[in-house]
N, C-alpha and C positions, 0 to 999 in steps of 0.2 A: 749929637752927631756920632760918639763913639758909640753907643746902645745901638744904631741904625747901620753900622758899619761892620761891626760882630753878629749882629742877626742875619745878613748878606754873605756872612764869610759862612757861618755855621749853615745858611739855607743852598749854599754853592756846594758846601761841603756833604751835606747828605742828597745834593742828585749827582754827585761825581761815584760815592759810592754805591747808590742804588744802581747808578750807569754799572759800575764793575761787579757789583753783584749778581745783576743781571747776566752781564757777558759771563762770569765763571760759573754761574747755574749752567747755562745754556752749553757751557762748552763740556762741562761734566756730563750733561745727557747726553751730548753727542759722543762724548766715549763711550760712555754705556751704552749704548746701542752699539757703537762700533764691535765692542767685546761679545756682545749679546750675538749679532750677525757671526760675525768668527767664531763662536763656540757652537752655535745649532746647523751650520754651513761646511764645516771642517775648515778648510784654508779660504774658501770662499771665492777662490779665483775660478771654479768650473761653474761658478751659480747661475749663470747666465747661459751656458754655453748646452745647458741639456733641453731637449727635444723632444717630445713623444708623437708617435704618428701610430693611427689606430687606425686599420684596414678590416671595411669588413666587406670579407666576399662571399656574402649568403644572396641568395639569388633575392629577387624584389618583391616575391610573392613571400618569402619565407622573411624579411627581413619587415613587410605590415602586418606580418602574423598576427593574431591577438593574443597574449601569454595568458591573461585572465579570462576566463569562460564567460559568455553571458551570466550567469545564472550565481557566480560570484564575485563575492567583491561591494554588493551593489547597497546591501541592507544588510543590517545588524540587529536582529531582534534584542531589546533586554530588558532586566527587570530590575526596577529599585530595590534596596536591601533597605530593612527597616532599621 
């Protein structure tokens, strides 16, 4: 009965600490990343708050233009090197 009652204590005792293991891995990445966002963001409080708005006023002919020419672009002659 005592062999079966220390196996119990010992198998309680390694998922209490896998539990905390767990929880202080996971809470260390989340600082790291915390740290990580704050040093590539500056203070990180305007990260959300920027905007871009891209206006184009080329007329509708000029704006289906074709920028590549028929005649390129299309095929690529080449030769194997030996």
């Amino acid at each position: 009965m005592f062999i079966i009652r220390f196996l119990l204590l010992v198998f309680v005792l390694l998922i209490v600490l896998g539990v905390v293991g767990v929880v202080v891995f996971f809470s260390s990445i989340r600082n790291i990343k915390r740290q990580f966002d704050r040093m590539s963001n500056g203070s990180g409080a305007d990260r959300h708050n920027t905007t871009t708005t891209v206006r184009d006023d080329r007329s509708a002919a000029e704006r289906n233009k074709r920028i590549i020419a028929d005649g390129e672009g299309e095929y690529v002659d080449f030769e194997e090197a030996d």
